[in-house]
C-alpha positions in Angstrom: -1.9 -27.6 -38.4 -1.7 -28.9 -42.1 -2.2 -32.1 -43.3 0.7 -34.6 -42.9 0.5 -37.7 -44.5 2.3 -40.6 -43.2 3.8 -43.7 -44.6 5.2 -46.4 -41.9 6.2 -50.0 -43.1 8.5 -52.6 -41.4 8.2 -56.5 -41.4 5.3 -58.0 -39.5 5.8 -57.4 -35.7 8.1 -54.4 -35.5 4.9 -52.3 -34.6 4.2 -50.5 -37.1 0.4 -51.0 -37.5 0.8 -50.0 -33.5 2.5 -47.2 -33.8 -0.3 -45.6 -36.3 -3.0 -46.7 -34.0 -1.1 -44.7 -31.1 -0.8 -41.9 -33.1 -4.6 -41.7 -34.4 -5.9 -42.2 -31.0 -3.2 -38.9 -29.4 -4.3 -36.9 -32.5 -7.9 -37.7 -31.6 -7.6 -37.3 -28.2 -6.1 -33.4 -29.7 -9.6 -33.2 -31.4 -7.8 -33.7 -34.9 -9.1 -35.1 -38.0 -6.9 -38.7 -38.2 -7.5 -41.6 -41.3 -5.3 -44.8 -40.5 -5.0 -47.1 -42.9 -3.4 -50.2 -42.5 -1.8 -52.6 -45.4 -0.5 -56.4 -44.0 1.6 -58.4 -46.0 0.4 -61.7 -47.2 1.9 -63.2 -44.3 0.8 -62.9 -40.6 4.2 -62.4 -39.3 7.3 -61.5 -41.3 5.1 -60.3 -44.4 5.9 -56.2 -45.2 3.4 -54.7 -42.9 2.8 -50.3 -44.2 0.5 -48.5 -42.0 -1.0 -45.0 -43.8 -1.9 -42.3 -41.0 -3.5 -38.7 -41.9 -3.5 -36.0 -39.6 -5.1 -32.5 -39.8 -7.1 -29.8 -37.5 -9.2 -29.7 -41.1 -11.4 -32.4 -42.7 -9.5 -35.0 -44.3 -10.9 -34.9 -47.7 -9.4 -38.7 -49.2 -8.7 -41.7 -47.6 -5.5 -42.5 -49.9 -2.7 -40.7 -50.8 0.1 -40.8 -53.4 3.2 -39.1 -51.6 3.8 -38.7 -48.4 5.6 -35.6 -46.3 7.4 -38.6 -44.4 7.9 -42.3 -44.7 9.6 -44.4 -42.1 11.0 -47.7 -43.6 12.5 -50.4 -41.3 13.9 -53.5 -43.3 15.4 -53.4 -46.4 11.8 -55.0 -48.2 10.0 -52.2 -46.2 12.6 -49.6 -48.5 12.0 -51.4 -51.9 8.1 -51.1 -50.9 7.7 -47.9 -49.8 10.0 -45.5 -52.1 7.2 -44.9 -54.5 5.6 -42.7 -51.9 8.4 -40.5 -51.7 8.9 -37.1 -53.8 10.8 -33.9 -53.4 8.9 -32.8 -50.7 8.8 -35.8 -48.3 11.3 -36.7 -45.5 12.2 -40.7 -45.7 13.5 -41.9 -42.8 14.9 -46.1 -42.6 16.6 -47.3 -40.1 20.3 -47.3 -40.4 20.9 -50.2 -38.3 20.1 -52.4 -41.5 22.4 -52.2 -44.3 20.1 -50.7 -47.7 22.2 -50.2 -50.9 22.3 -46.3 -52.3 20.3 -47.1 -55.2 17.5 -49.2 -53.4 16.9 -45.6 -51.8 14.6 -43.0 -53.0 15.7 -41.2 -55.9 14.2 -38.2 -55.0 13.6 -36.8 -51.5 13.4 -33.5 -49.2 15.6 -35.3 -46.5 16.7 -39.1 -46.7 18.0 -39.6 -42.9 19.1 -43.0 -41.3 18.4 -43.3 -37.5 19.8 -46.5 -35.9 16.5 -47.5 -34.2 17.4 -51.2 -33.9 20.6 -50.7 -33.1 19.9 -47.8 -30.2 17.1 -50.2 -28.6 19.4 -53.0 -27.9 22.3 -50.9 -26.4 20.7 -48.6 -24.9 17.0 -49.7 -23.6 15.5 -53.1 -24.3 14.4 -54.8 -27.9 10.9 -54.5 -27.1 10.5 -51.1 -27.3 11.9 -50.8 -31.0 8.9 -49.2 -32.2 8.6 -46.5 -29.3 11.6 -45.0 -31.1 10.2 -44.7 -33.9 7.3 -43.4 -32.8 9.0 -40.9 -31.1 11.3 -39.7 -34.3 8.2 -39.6 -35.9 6.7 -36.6 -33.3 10.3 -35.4 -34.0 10.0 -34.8 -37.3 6.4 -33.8 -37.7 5.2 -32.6 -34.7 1.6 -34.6 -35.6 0.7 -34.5 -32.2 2.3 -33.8 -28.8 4.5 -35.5 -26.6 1.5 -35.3 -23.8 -0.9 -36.9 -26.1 1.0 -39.9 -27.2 1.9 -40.9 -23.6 -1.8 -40.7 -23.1 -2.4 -42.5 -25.6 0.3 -45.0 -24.8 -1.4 -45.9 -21.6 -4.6 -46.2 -23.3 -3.1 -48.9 -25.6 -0.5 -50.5 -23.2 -2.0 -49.6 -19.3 -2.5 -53.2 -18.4 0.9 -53.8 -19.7 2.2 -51.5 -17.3 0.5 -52.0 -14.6 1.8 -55.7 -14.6 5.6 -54.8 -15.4 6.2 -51.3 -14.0 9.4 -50.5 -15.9 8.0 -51.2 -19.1 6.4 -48.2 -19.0 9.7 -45.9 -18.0 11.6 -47.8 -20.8 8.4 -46.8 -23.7 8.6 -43.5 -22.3 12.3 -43.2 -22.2 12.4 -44.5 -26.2 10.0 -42.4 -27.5 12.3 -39.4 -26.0 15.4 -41.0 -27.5 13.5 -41.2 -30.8 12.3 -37.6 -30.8 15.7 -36.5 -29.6 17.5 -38.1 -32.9 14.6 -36.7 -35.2 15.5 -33.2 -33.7 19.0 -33.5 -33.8 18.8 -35.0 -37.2 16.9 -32.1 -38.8 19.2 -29.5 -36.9 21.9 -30.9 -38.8 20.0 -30.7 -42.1 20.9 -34.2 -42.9 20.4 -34.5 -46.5 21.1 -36.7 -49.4 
């Protein structure tokens, strides 16, 4: 596997700090090479929150990088904060639930695809779980690690969670399918701007 480099940001508490952690400890648990980095806003909740995550089966030679292959934004300050890190070869993903004006976008991008994260967790599943599909576009679109790991590494994170509320741990599962299914079905249809 090559190196992907990984830029998540969102306001404080959509999860995206947890989402890198997940993914660090599935890629470790893979015996990958996996740098997280994580950047909080001023504030402790409701500040722009951007989580960094590296993964490779090769030595991860810098902590830091300029562009990343994919960038997940989820509020409209999350966009205006994270469209530096995109160039021709990166995928940036926001979530079209929120409304983003065309020129707050990237101006250059491999892919620019809105999924409807928000929206999709509140019809479809629960609020809480948000994040899980996002996670689970983001094993959509990159295939960092597999689907097997990040459950494991799910549990690791959330097992006493789900030992004390049962279904909490169908609905995760359930949204990280949802979110890899809409990465898949995104790329299929070469969704492009």
């Amino acid at each position: 596997m090559a190196l992907i480099k990984l830029a998540l940001a969102g306001e404080g508490g959509q999860g995206v700090q947890s989402i890198a952690e997940i993914l660090a400890e599935a890629a470790y648990e893979e015996n990958k090479q996996a740098i997280y980095i994580p950047n909080f806003g001023v504030e402790q909740r409701g500040g722009v929150s951007i989580a960094f995550l590296q993964v490779s089966d090769q030595r991860i030679g810098a902590p830091k990088f300029n562009k990343a292959d994919v960038v997940i934004a989820l509020s409209k300050r999350a966009v205006s904060r994270t469209v530096r890190y995109s160039d021709s070869n990166t995928i940036y993903v926001y979530d079209s639930s929120i409304s983003v004006d065309e020129e707050e976008m990237p101006k250059e991008a491999k892919k620019i695809i809105g999924l409807p994260a928000i929206d999709t967790a509140n019809e479809k599943l629960h609020p809480r779980v948000f994040n899980m599909i996002i996670m689970g576009a983001v094993i959509g679109f990159t295939n960092i690690v597999s689907f097997g790991s990040a459950k494991f590494a799910l549990e690791k994170k959330l097992g006493a969670k789900f030992e004390r509320d049962p279904k909490l741990r169908e609905l995760n599962y359930q949204a990280l399918e949802i979110g890899r299914q809409m990465a898949e079905e995104a790329l299929k249809e070469g969704v492009a701007n």
